[in-house]
Biotite code that builds the C-alpha atoms (Angstrom):
import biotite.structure as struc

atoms = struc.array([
    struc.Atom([68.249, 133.009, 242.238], chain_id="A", res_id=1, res_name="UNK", atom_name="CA", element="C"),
    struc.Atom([70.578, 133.641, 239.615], chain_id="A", res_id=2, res_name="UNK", atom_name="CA", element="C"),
    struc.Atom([74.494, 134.970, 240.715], chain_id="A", res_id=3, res_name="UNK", atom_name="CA", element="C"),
    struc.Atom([75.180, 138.649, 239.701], chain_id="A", res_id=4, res_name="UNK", atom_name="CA", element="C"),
    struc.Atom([77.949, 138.417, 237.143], chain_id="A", res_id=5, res_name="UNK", atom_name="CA", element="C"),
    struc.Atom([79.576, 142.358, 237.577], chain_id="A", res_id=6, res_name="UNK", atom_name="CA", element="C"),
    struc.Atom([81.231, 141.846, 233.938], chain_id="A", res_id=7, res_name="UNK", atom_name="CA", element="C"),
    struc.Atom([77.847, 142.202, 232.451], chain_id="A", res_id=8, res_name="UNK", atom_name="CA", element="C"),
    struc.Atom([77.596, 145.239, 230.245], chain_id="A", res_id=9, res_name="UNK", atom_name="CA", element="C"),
    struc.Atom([75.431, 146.972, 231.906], chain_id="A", res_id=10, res_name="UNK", atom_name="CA", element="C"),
    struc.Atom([77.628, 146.940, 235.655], chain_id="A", res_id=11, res_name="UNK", atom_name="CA", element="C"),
    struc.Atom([80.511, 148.144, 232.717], chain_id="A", res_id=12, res_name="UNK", atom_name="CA", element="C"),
    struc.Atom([78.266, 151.107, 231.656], chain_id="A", res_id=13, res_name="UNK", atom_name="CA", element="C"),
    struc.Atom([77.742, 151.884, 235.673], chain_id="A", res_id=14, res_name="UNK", atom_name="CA", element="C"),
    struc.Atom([81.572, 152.068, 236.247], chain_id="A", res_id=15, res_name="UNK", atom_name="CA", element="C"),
    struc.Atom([82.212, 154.358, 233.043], chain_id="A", res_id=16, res_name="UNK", atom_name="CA", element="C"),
    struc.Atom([84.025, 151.185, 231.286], chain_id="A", res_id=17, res_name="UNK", atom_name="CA", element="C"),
    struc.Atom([81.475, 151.505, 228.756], chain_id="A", res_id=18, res_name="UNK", atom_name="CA", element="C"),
    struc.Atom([80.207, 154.706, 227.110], chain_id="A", res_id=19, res_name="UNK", atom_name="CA", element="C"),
    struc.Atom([76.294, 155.439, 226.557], chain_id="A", res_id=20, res_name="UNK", atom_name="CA", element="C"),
    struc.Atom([73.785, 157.795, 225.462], chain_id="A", res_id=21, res_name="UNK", atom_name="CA", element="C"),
    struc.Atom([72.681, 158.877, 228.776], chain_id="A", res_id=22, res_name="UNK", atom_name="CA", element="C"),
    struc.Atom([69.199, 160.201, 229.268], chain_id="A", res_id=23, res_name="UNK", atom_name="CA", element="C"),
    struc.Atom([69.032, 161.049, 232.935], chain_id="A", res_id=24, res_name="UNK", atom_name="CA", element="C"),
    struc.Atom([70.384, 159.860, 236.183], chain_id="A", res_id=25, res_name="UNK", atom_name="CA", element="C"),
    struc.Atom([69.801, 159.604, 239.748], chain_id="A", res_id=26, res_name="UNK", atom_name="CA", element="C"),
    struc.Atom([71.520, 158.846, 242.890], chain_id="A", res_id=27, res_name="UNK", atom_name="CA", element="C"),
    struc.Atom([69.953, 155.079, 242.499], chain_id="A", res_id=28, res_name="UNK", atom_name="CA", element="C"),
    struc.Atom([69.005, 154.913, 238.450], chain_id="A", res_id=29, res_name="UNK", atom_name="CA", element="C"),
    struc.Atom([70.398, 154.971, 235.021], chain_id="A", res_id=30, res_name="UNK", atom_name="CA", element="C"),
    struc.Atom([68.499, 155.686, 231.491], chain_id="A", res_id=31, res_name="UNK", atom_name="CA", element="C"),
    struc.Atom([70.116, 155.381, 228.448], chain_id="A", res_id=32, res_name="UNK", atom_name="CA", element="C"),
    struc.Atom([68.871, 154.765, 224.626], chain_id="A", res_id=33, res_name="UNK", atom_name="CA", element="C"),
    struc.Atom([68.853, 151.332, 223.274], chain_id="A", res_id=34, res_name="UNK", atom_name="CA", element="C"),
    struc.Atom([71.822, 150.912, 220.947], chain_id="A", res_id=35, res_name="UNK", atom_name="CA", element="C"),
    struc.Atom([69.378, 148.626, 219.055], chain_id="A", res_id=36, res_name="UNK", atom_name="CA", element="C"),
    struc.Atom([66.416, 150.511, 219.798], chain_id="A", res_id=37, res_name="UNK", atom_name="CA", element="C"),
    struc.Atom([62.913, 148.567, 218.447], chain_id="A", res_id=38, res_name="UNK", atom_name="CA", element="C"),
    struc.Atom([60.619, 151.926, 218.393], chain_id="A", res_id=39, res_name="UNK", atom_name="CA", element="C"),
    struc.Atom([61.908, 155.436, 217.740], chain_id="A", res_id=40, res_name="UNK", atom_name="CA", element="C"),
    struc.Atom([61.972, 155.937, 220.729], chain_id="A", res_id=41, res_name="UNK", atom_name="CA", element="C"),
    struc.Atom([64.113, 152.601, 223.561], chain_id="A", res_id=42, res_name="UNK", atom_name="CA", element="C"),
    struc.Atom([65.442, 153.654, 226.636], chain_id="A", res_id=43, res_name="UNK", atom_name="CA", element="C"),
    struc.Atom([66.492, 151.393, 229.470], chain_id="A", res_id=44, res_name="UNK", atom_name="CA", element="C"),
    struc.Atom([65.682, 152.191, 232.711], chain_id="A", res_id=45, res_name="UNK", atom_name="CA", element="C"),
    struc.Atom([68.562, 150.665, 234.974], chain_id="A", res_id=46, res_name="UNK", atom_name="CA", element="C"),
    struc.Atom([69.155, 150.330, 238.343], chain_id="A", res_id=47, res_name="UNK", atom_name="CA", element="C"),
    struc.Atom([72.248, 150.722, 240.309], chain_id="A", res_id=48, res_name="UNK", atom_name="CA", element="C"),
    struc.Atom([72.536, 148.128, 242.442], chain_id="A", res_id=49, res_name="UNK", atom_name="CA", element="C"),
    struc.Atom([73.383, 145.178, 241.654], chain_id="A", res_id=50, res_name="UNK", atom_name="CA", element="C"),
    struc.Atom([69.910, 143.175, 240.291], chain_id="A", res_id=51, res_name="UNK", atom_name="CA", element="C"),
    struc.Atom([69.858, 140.314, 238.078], chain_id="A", res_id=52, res_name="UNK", atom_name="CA", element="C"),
    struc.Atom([65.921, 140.414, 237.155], chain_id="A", res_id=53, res_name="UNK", atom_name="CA", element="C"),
    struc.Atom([62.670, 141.924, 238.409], chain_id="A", res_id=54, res_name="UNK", atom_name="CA", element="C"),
    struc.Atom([62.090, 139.577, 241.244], chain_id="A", res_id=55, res_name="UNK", atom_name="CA", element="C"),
    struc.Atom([65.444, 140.329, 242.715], chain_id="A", res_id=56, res_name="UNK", atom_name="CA", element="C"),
    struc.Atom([65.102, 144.621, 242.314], chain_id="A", res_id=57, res_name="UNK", atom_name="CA", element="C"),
    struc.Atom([61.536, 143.398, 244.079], chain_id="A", res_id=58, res_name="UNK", atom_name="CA", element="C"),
    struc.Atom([62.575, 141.503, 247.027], chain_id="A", res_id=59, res_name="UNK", atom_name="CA", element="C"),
    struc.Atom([65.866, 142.796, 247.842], chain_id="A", res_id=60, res_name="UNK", atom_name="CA", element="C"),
    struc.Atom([66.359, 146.474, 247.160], chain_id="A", res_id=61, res_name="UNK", atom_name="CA", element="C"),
    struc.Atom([65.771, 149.250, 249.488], chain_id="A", res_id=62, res_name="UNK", atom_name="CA", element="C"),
    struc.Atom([62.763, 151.150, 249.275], chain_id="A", res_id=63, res_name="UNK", atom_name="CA", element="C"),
    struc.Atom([64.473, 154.174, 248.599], chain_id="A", res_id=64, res_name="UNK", atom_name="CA", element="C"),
    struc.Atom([65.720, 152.301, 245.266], chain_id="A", res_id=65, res_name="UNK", atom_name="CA", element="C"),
    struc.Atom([62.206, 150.999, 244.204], chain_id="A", res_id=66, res_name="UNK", atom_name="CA", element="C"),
    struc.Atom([61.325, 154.741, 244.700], chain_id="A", res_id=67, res_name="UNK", atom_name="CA", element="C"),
    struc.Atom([63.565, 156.337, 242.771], chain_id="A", res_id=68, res_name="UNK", atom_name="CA", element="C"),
    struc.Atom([63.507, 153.903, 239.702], chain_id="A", res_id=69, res_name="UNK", atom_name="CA", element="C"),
    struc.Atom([59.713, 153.799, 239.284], chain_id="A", res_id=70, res_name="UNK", atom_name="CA", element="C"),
    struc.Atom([59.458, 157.991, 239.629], chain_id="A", res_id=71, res_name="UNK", atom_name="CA", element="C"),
    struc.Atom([62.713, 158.038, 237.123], chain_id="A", res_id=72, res_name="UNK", atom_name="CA", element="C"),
    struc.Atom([61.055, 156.098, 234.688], chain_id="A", res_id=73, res_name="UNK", atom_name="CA", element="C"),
    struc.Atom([57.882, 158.059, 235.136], chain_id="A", res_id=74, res_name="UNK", atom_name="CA", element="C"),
    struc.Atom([59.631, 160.992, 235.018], chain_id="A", res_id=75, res_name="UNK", atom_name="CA", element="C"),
    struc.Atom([61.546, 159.846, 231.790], chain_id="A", res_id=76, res_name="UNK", atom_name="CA", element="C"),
    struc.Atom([58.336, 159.042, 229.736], chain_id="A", res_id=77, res_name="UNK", atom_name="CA", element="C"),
    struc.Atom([57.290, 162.721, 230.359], chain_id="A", res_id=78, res_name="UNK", atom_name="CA", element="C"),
    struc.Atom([60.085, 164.210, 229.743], chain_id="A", res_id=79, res_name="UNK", atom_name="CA", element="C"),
    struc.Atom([60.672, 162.630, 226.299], chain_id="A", res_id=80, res_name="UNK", atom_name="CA", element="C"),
    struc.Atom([56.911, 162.906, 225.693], chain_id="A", res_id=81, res_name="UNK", atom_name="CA", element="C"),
    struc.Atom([55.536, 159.292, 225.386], chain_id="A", res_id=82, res_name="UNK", atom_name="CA", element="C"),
    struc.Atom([53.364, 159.287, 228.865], chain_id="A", res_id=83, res_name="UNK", atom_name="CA", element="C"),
    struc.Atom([49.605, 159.427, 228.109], chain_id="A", res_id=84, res_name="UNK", atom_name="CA", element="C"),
    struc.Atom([50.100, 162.980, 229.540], chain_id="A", res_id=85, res_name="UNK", atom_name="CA", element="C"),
    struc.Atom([52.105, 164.248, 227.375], chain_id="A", res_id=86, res_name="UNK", atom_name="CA", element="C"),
    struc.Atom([52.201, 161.436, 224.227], chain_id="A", res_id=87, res_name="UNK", atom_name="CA", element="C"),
    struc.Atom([50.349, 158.613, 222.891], chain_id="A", res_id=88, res_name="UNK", atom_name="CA", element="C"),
    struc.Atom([51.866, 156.144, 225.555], chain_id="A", res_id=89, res_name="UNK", atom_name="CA", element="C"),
    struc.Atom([54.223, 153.521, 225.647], chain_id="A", res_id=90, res_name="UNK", atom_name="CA", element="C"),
    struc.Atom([55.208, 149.934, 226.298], chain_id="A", res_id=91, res_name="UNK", atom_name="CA", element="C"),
    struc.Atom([57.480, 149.298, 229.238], chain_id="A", res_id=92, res_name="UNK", atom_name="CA", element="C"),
    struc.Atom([58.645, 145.290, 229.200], chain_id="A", res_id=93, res_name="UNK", atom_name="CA", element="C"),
    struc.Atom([61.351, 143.615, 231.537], chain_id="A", res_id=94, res_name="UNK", atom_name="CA", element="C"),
    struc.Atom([62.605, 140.452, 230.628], chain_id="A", res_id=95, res_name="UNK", atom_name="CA", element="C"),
    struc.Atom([63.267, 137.630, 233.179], chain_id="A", res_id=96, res_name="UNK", atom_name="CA", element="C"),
    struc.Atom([65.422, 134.723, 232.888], chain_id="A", res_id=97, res_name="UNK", atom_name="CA", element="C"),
    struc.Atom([65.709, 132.603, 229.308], chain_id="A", res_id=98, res_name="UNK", atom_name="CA", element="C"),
    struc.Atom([62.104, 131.499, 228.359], chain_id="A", res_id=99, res_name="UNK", atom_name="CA", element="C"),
    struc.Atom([61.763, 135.981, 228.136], chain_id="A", res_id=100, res_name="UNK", atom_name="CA", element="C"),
    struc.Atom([64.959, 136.346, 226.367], chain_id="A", res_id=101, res_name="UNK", atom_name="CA", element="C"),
    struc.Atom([66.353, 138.241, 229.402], chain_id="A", res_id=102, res_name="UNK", atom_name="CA", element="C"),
    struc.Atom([69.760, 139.701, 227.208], chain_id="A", res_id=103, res_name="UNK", atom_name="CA", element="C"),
    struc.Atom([71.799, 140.757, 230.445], chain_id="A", res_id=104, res_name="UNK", atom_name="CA", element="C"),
    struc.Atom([71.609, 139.817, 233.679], chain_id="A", res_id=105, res_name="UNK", atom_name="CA", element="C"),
    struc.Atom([70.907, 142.928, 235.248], chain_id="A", res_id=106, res_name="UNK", atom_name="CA", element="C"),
    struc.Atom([67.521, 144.403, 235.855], chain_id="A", res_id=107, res_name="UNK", atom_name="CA", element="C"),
    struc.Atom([66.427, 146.736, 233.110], chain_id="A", res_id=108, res_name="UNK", atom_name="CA", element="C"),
    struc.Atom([63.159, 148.286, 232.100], chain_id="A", res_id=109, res_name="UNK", atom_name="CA", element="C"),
    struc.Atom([62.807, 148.852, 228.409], chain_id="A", res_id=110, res_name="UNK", atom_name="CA", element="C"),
    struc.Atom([60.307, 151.958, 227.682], chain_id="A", res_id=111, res_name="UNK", atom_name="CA", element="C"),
    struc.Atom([59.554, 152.324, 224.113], chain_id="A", res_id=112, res_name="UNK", atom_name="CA", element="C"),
    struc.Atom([57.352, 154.273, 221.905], chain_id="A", res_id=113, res_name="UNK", atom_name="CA", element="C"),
    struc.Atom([56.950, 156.330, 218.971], chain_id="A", res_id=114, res_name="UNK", atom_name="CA", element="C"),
    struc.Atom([54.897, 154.145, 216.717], chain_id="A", res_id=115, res_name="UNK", atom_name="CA", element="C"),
    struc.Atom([52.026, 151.829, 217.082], chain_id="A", res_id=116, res_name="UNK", atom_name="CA", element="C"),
    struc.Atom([53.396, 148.865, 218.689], chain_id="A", res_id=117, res_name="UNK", atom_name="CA", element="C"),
    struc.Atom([50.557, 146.257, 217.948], chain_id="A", res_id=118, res_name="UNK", atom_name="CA", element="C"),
    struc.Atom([50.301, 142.853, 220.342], chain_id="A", res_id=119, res_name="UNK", atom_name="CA", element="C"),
    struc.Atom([52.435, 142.176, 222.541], chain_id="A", res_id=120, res_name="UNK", atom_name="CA", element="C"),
    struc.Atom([51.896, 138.482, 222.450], chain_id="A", res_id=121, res_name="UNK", atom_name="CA", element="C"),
    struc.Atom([51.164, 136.609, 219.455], chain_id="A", res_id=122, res_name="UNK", atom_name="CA", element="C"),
    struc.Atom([48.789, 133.490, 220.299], chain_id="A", res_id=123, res_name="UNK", atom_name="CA", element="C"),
    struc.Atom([50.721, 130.506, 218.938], chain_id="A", res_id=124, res_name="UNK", atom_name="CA", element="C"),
    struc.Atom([47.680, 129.287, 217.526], chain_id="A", res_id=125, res_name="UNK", atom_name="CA", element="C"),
    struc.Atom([47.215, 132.524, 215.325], chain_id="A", res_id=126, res_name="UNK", atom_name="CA", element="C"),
])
């Protein structure tokens, strides 16, 4: 398991180092928009712990944490109108490690939506 590195931008943005475009928070979660958002509409969901990738939000945080991430990023897609409740859906990915082109090494959810997002793989035969 990768080492949590507590420089990475995201542990900045916890601690107020780093300004953002906040969406909600919780007692355990963070959303904010993408800077570089890929749909009109890229959040990341973030915990507050601190996570390096899925499998380590999985197996190590409390349930309590799990909880409140999952219901603040169902919450979230509601509230900004993309759930299949209230929207046409969306796309949530998290990237782990390098062959996914994990950015920064803290867990994140991206949620995005707005537009027809097509495949999400493209078969490299294609």
């Amino acid at each position: 398991m990768a080492t949590y590195d507590d420089q990475n931008i995201f542990a900045r943005i916890l601690r107020g180092e780093i300004p953002n475009d906040t969406v909600t928070e919780t007692e355990h979660t963070l959303v904010f928009r993408d800077i570089r958002p890929q749909a009109p509409v890229h959040v990341l969901v973030i915990p507050k712990g601190a996570y390096v990738s899925f499998e380590d939000f999985a197996a190590n945080a409390s349930e309590v944490e799990i909880m409140d991430f999952m219901r603040t990023a169902a919450k979230v897609s509601h509230d900004l109108g993309i759930s299949m409740d209230t929207g046409k859906g969306f796309r949530a990915i998290a990237n782990s490690g390098e062959h996914s082109h994990q950015e920064v090494p803290h867990f994140h959810l991206h949620l995005l939506a707005g537009r027809p997002l097509g495949a999400m793989l493209v078969h490299p035969e294609a």
